[in-house]
C-alpha positions in Angstrom: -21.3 118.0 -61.6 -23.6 114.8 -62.5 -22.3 111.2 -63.3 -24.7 108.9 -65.1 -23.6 105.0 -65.2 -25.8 102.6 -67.3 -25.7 99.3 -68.1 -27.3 96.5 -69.8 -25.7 93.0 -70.7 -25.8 89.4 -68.9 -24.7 90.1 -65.7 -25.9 91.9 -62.7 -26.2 95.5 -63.2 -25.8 96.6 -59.5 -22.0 96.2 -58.9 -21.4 97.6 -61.9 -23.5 100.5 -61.2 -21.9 101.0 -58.1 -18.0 100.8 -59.6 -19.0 103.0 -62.3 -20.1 105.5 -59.6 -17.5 105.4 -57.5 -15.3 106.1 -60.2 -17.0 108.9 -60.8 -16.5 110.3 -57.4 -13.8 113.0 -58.1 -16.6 115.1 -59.8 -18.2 115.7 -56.9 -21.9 114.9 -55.4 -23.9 115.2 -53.1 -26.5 112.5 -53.6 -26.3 109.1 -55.5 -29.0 106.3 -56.6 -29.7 103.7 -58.9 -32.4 102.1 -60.8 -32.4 98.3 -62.2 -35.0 96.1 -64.0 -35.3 92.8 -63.5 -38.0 91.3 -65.4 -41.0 93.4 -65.2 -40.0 94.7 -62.1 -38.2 98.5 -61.6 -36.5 98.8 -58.6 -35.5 102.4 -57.7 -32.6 103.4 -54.7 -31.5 106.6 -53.6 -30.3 108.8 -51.5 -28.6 111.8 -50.1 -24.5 110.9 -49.3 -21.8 109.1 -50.7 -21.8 105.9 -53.3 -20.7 104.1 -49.9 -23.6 104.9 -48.2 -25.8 103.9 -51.0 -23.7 100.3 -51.3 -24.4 100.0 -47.6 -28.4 100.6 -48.1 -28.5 98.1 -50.5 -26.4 95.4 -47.8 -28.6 92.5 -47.7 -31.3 93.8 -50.1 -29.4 93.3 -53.5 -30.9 95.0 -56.3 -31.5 92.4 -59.1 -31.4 92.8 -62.7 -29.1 93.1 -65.5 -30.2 96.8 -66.9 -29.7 99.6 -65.0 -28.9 103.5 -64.7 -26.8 105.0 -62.0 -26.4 108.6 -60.8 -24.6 111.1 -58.7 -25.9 114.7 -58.2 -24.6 117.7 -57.5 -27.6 120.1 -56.4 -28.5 122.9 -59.1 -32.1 122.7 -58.4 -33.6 121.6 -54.5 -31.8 120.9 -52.0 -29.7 117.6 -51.5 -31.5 115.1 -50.1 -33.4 112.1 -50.8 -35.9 113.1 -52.4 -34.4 115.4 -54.9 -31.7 112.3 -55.6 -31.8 110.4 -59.1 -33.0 108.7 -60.2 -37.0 110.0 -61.3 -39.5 107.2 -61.7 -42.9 107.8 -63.7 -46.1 108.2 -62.2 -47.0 104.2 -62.7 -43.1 103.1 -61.7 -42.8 102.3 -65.3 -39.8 103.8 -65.9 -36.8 105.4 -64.3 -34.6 108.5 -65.9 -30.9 109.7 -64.6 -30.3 113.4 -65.5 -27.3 115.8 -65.9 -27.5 119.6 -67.1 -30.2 122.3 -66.7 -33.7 122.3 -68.2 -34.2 126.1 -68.4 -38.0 125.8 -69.3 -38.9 123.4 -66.6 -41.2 126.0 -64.5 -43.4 126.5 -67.4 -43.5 123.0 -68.4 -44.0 122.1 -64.4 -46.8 124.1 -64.7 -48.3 122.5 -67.5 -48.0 119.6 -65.8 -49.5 120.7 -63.0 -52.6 121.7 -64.8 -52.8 118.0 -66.0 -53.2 116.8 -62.3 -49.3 115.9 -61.8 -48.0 116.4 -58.4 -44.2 116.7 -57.7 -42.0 114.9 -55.4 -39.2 116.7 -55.8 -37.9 120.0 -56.3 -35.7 118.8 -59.7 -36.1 120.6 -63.5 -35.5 116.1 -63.8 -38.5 114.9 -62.8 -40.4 117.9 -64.8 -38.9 115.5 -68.1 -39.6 112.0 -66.3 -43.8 113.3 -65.9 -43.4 115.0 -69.6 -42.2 111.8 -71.4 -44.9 110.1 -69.6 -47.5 112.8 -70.8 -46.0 112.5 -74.1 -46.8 108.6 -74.3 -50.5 109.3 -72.3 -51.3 111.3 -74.9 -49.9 110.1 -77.9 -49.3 106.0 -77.1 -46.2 106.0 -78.5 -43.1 104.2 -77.7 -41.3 105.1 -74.4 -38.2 106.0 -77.2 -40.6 107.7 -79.7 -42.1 109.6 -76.2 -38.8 110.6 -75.0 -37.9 112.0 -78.8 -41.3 113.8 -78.7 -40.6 115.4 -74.7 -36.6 116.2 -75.5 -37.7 118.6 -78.5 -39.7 120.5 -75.9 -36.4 120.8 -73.8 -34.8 124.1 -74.0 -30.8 123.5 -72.5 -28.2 120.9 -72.2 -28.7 117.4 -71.0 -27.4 114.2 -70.8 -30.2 111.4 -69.9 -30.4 107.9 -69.3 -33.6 105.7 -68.9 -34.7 102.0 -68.2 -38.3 100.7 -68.1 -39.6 97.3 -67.0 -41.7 97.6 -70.0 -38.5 96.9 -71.9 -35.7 95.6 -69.6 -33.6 94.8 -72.3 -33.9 98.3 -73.5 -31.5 101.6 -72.2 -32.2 104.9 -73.9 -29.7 107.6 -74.2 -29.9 111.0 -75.2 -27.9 114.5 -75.0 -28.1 117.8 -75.7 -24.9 119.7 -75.2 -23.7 117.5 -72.2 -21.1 114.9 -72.8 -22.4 111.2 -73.0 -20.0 108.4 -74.0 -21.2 104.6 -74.9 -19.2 101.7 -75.0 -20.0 98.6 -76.2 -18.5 95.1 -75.2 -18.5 91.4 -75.6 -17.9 89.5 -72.6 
């Protein structure tokens, strides 16, 4: 089963990303990742392994920013590895989305997509949503929130999603279907 971490607030997202994972560990995974904004700038990490072996990537390359969504994956569909690991940036790095569930229409959306010119990465019903949002706003300029409202009503099954975008790093979008999602909110 999936964990999704976010975070945004005044201090560095990526240790808290990181705790917030690891605590999530007794789930089980096979890949984790992260994504942060800082500035205009989205910086995505992943991989297949352990939340320890993502820390250790990350040694000496801190990830800076003080938004960010975190992820661990448990395979339902590719393989585990890295490229199949969360989380999905767009086409133009814009934004970055963190899944948990099953889109059970993603092959025919995929091939929609396809038709449009998008080539795939990955093997995951999660980056099908990440290129739809972004067809969404391509064809409709509206709002990456608006977009993602627009893309989830073409969803058919349960999700939980996160997203951040450097178009709006003070900005984390939620949304579920189905699929537990919990937000706290803190001062301090």
């Amino acid at each position: 089963m999936c964990g999704i971490v976010g975070y945004i607030g005044d201090k560095e997202a990526e240790d808290l990303l990181l705790t917030g994972l690891k605590r999530l560990e007794y789930r089980g995974y096979d890949s984790a990742g992260l994504a942060t904004v800082n500035g205009d700038v989205l910086h995505v990490q992943k991989q297949e392994g352990k939340v320890d072996d993502l820390r250790n990537s990350l040694n000496g390359s801190p990830v800076d920013g003080t938004t960010g969504v975190g992820h661990t994956r448990w395979a339902t569909h590719g393989a585990p590895n890295d490229a199949n690991a969360h989380p999905h940036a767009s086409t133009d790095g814009s934004f970055a989305l963190v899944h948990n569930g099953i889109i059970e229409n993603h092959g025919v959306i995929k091939e929609r997509l396809e038709e449009k010119g998008y080539t795939f990465q990955s093997e995951t019903d999660t980056e099908v949503l990440v290129y739809l949002i972004e067809e969404v706003q391509r064809e409709t300029d509206l709002s990456l929130p608006e977009a993602v409202r627009q893309a989830l009503t073409q969803i058919v099954g349960a999700y939980g999603i996160a997203l951040v975008s450097r178009e709006d790093p003070d900005l984390l979008i939620a949304a579920r279907n189905g699929s537990p999602l919990i937000l706290g909110v803190g001062d301090g």
